[in-house]
DRENDO-1510 file (C-alpha; in Angstrom, 1 decimal, always signed):
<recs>
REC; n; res; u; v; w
REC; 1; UNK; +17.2; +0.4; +9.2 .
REC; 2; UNK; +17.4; -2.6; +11.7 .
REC; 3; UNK; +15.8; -5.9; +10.4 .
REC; 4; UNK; +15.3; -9.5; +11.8 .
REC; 5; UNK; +15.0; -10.6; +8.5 .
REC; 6; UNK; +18.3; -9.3; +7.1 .
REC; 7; UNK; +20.3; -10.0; +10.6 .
REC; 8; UNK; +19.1; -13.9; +10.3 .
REC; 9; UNK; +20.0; -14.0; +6.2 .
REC; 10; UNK; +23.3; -12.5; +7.5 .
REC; 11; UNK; +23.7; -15.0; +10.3 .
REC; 12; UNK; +23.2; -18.0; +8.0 .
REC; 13; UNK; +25.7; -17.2; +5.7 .
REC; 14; UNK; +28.4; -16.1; +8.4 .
REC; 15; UNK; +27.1; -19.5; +10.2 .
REC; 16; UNK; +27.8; -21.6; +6.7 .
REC; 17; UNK; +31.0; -19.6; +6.0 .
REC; 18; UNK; +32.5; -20.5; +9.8 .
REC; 19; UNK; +31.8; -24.3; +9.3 .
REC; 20; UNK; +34.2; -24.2; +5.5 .
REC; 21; UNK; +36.6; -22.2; +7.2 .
REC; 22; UNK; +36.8; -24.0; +10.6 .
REC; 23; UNK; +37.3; -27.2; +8.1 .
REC; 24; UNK; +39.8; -25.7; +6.3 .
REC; 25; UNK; +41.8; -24.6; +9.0 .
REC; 26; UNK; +41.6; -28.3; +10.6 .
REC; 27; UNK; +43.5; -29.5; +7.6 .
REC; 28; UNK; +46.7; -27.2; +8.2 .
REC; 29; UNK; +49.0; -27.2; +10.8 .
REC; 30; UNK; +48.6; -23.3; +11.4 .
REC; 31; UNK; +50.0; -21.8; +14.7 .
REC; 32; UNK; +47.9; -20.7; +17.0 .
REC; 33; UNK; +48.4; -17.2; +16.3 .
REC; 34; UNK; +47.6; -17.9; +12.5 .
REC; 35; UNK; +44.5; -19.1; +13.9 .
REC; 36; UNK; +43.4; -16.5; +15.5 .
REC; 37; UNK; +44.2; -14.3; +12.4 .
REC; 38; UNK; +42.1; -16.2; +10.1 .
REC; 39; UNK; +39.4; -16.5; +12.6 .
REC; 40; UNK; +39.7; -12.6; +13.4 .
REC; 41; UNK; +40.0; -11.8; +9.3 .
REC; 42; UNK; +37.2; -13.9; +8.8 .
REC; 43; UNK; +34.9; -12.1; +11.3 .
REC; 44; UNK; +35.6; -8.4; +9.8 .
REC; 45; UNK; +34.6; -10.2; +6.4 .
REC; 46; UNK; +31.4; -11.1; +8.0 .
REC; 47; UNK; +31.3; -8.0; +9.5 .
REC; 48; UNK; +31.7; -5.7; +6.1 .
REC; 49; UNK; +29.0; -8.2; +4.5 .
REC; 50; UNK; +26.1; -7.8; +6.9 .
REC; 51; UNK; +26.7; -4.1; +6.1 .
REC; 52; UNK; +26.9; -4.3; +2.4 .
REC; 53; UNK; +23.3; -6.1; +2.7 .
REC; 54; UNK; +22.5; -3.6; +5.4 .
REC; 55; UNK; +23.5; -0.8; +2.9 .
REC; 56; UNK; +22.0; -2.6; +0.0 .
REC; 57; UNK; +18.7; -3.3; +1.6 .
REC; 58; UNK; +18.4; +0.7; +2.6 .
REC; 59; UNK; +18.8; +1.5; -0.6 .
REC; 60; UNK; +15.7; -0.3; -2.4 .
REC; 61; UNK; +13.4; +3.0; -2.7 .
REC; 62; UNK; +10.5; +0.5; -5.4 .
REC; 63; UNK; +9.6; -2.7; -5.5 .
REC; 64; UNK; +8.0; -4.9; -8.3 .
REC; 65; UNK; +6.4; -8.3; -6.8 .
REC; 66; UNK; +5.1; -11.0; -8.8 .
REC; 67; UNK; +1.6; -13.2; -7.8 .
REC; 68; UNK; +0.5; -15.5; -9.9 .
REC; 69; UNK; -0.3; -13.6; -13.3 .
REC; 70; UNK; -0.4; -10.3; -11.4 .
REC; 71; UNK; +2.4; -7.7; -11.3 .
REC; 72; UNK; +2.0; -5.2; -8.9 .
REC; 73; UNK; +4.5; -2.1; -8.5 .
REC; 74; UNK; +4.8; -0.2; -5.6 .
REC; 75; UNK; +6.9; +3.3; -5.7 .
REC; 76; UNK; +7.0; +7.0; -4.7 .
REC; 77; UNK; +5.0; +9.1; -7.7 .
REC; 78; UNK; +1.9; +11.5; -8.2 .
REC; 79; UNK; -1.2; +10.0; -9.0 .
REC; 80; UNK; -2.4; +12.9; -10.6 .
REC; 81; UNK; +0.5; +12.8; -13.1 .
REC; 82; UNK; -0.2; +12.6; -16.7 .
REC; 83; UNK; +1.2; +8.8; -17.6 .
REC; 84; UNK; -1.6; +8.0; -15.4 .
REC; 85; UNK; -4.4; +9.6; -17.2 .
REC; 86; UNK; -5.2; +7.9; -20.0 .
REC; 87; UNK; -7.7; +5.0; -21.5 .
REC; 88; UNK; -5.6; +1.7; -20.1 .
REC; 89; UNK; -5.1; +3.1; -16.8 .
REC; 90; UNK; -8.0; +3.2; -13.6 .
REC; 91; UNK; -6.9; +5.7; -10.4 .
REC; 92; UNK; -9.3; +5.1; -7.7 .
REC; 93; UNK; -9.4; +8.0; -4.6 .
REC; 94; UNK; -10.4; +7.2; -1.3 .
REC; 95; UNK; -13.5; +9.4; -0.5 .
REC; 96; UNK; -16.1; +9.1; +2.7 .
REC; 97; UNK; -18.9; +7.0; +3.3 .
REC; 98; UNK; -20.7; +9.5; +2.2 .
REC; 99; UNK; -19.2; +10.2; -1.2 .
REC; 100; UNK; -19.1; +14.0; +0.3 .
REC; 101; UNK; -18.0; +16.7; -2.6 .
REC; 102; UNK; -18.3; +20.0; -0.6 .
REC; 103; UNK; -14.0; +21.1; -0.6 .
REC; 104; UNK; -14.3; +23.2; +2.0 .
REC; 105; UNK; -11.7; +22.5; +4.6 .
REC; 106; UNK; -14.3; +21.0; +7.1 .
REC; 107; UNK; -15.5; +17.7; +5.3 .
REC; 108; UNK; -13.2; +17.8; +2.5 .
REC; 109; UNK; -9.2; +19.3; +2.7 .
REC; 110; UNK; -8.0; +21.0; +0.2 .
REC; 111; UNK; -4.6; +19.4; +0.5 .
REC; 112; UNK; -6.5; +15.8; +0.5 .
REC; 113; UNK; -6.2; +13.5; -2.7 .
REC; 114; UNK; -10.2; +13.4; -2.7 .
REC; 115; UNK; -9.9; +17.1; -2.4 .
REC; 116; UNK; -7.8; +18.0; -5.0 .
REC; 117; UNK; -9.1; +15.4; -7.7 .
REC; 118; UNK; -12.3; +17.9; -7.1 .
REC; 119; UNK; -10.7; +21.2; -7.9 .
REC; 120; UNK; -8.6; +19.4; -11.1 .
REC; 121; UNK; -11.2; +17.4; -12.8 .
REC; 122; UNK; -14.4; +17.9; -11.4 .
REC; 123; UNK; -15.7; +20.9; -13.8 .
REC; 124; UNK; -19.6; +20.5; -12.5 .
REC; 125; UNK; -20.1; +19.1; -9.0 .
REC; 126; UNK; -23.8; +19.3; -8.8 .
REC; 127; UNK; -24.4; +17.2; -11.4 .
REC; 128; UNK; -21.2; +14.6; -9.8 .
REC; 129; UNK; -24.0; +14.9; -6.8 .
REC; 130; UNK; -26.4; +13.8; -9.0 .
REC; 131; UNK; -25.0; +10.9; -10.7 .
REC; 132; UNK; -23.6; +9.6; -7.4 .
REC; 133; UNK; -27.1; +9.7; -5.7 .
REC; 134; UNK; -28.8; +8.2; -9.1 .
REC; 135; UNK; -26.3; +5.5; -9.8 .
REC; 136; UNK; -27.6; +1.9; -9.3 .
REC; 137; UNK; -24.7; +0.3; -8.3 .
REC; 138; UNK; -24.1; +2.6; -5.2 .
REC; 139; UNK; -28.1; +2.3; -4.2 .
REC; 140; UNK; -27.4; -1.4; -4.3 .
REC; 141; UNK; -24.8; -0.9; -1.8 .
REC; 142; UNK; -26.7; +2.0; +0.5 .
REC; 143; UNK; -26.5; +1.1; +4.2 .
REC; 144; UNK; -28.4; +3.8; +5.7 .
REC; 145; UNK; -29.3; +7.2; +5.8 .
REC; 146; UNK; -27.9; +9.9; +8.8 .
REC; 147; UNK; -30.8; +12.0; +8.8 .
REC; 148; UNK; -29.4; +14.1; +11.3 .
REC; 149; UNK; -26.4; +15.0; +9.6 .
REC; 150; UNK; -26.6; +19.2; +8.7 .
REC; 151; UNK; -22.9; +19.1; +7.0 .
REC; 152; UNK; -22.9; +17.1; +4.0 .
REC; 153; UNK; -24.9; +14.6; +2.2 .
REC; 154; UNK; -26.8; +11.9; +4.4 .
REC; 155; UNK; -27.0; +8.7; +2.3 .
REC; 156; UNK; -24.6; +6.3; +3.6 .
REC; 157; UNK; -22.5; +3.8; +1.3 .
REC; 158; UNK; -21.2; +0.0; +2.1 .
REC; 159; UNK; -17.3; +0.4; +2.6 .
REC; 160; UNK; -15.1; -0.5; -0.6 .
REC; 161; UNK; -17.9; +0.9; -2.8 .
REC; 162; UNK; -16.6; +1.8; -6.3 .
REC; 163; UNK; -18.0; +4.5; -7.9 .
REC; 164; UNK; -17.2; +5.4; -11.2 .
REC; 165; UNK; -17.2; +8.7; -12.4 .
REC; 166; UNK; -15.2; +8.5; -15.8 .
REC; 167; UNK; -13.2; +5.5; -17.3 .
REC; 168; UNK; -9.9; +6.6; -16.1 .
REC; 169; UNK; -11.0; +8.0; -12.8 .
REC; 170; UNK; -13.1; +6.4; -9.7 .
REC; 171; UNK; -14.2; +7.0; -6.4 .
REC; 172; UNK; -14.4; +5.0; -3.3 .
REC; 173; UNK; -16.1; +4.7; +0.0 .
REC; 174; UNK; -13.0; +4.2; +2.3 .
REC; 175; UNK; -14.0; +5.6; +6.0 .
REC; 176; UNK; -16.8; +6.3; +8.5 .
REC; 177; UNK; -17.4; +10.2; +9.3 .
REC; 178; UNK; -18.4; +10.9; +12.9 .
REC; 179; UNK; -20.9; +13.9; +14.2 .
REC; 180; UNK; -17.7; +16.5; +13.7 .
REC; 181; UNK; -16.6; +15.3; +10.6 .
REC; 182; UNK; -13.8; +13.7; +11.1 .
REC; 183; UNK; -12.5; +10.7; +9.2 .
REC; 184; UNK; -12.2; +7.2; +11.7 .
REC; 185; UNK; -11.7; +3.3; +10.8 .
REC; 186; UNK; -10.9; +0.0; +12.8 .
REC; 187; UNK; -8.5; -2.1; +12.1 .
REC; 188; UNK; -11.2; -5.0; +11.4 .
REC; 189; UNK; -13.1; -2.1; +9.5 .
REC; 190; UNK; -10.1; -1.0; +7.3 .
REC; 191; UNK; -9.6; -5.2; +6.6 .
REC; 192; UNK; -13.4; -5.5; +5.5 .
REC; 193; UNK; -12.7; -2.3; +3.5 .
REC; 194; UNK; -10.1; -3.7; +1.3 .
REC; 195; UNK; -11.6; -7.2; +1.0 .
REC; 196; UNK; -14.7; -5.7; -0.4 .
REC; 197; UNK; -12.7; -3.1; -2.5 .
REC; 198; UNK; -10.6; -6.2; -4.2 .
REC; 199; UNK; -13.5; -7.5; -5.0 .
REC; 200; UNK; -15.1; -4.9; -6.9 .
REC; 201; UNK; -11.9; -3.9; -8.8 .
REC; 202; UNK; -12.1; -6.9; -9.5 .
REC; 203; UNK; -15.1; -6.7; -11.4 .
REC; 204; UNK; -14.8; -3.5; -13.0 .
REC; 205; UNK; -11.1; -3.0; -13.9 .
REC; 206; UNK; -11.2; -5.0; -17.3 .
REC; 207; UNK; -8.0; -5.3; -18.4 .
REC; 208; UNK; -6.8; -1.9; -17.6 .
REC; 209; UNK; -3.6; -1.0; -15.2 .
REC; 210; UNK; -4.8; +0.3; -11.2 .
REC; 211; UNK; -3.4; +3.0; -9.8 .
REC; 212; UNK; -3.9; +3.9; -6.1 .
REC; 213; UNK; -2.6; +5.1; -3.3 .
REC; 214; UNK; -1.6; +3.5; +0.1 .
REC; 215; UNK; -5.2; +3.8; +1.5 .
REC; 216; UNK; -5.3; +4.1; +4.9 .
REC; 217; UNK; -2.4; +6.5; +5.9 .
REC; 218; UNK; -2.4; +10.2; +6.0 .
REC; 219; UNK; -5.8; +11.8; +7.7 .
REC; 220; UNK; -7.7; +8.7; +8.0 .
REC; 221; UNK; -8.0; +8.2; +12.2 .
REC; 222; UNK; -7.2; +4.3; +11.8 .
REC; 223; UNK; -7.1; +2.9; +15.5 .
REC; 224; UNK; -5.7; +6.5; +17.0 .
REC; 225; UNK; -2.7; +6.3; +14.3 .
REC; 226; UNK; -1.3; +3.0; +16.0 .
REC; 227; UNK; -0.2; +1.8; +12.4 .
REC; 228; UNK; +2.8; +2.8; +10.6 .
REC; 229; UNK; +2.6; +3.4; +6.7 .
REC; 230; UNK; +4.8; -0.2; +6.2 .
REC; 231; UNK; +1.8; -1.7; +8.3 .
REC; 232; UNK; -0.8; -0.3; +6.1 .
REC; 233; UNK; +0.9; -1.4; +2.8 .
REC; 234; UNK; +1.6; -5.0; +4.4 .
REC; 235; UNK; -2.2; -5.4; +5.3 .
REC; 236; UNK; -3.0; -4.1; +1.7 .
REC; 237; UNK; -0.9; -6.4; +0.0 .
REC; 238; UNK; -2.3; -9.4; +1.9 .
REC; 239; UNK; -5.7; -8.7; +1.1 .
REC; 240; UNK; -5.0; -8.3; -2.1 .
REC; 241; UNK; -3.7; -11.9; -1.9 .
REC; 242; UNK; -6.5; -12.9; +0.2 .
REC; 243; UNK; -8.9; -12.2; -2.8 .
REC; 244; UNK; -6.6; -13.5; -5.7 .
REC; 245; UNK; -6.9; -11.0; -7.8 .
REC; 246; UNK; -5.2; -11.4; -11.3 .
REC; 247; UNK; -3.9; -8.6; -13.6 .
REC; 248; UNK; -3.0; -9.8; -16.8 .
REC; 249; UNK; -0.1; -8.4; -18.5 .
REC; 250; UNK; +0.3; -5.6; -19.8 .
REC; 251; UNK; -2.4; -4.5; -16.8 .
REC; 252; UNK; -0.8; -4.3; -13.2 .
REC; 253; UNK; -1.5; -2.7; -10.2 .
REC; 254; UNK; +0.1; +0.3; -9.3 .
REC; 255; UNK; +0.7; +1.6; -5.5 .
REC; 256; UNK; +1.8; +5.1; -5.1 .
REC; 257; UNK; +2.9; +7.4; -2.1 .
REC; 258; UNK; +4.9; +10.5; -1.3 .
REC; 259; UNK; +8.3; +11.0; -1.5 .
REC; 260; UNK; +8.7; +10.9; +2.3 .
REC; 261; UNK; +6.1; +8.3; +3.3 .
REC; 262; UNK; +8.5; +6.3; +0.6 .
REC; 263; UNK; +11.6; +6.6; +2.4 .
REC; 264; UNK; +10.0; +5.1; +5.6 .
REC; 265; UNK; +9.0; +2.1; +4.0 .
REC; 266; UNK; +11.1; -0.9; +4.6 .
REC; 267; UNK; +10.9; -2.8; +1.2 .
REC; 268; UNK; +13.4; -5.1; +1.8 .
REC; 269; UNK; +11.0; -6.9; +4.9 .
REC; 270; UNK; +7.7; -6.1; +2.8 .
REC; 271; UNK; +9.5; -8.3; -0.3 .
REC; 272; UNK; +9.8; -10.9; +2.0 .
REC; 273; UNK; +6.6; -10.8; +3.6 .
REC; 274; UNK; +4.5; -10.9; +0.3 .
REC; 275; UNK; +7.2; -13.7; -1.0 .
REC; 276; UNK; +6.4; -15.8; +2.3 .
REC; 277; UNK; +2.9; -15.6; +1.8 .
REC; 278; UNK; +2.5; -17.5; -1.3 .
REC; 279; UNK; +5.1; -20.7; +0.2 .
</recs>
């Protein structure tokens, strides 16, 4: 893993270490072969350290940043896993505009995280259907109805629309559907998404821990796939600063992805891109 960030860190301190041992040096009467020496020793030290950052850097596999009151904790783990169901602890999944239930392959996967939170804890979806289209908060945040829709339901939600359908588990509208079902999102879309999602956990989290994914990677069509997974987290954890939201401890918010969508994230630049933002 190449990064600017580390290569200029590196550079400083090689910089800083030249000018004490150029001085040093200009106090002895060394030979000129002694000279070189030094200087050569002192350049495979400088060497062996920007790899022992390199090394160390490529190693960080979770991060925990700090913001204000709020911790948040970003690592590889399963959303689905038992110490996260429980009474102090929200998971929200990303679901359609639509708040579409049907599992079927075609508007749902299967393999999806909306999917397979429907085949594990959804024991009645007809009456989920029902409470979704009867509950006030989502009909205050309706934008329109696709009448010509066959597929699926046809009453279309504002994007970062929470719906909640127990106290540790809630639903929200993440991305547009087109005419052949298939997930899609802007880059200014995905960024209103998140600023309006803040803003309702915000309001509905109470004092309880957070737990979601990194919302926006996987199926979701977000600009044709231009963004890598480090992007997406990046513009996640600026929104979230954007809309200065505060957990108070013990509560935090918890980011969780796959084990291999884990190793690609660079932590080491995203520490110091969340770290720069509040200078």
């Amino acid at each position: 893993m190449f990064d600017r960030n580390l290569l200029l860190k590196a550079a400083g301190t090689v910089g800083t270490l030249f000018g004490v041992v150029g001085t040093a040096v200009g106090f002895f009467d060394f030979s000129v072969k002694t000279r070189y020496h030094i200087f050569i020793l002192f350049f495979i030290i400088c060497f062996l350290f920007y790899i022992l950052e390199w090394l160390s850097a490529n190693r960080i596999s979770d991060l925990v940043l700090k913001y204000d009151e709020s911790t948040i904790e970003i690592k590889s783990g399963d959303i689905f896993s038992g110490k996260y169901i429980n009474d102090d602890t929200i998971r929200i999944f990303a679901f359609n505009e639509y708040f579409d239930t049907k599992v079927d392959n075609e508007i749902i996967s299967k393999s999806s995280l909306n999917g397979q939170v429907i085949i594990k804890e959804v024991s009645d979806i007809d009456e989920l259907d029902r409470r979704v289209s009867d509950d006030k908060h989502l009909k205050k945040n309706e934008v329109g109805t696709n009448r010509d829709r066959s597929n699926g339901k046809k009453k279309k939600y504002k994007l970062g629309t929470i719906f909640k359908y127990n106290d540790n588990t809630m639903f929200t509208a993440m991305t547009h559907f087109d005419d052949e079902n298939k997930a899609n999102l802007t880059i200014q879309e995905y960024i209103r998404f998140l600023i309006n999602f803040w803003d309702e956990v915000n309001t509905i989290y109470a004092g309880k821990t957070v737990v979601i994914t990194l919302l926006g990677s996987g199926i979701t069509r977000l600009d044709n796939n231009t963004y890598t997974s480090n992007q997406i987290l990046e513009i996640i954890l600026w929104t979230f600063y954007l809309r200065r939201i505060k957990f108070k401890k013990p509560a935090q918010l918890i980011i969780l992805m796959d084990d291999n969508t884990n190793k690609g994230i660079n932590y080491y630049k995203i520490r110091g891109m969340f770290n720069g933002l509040q200078k």
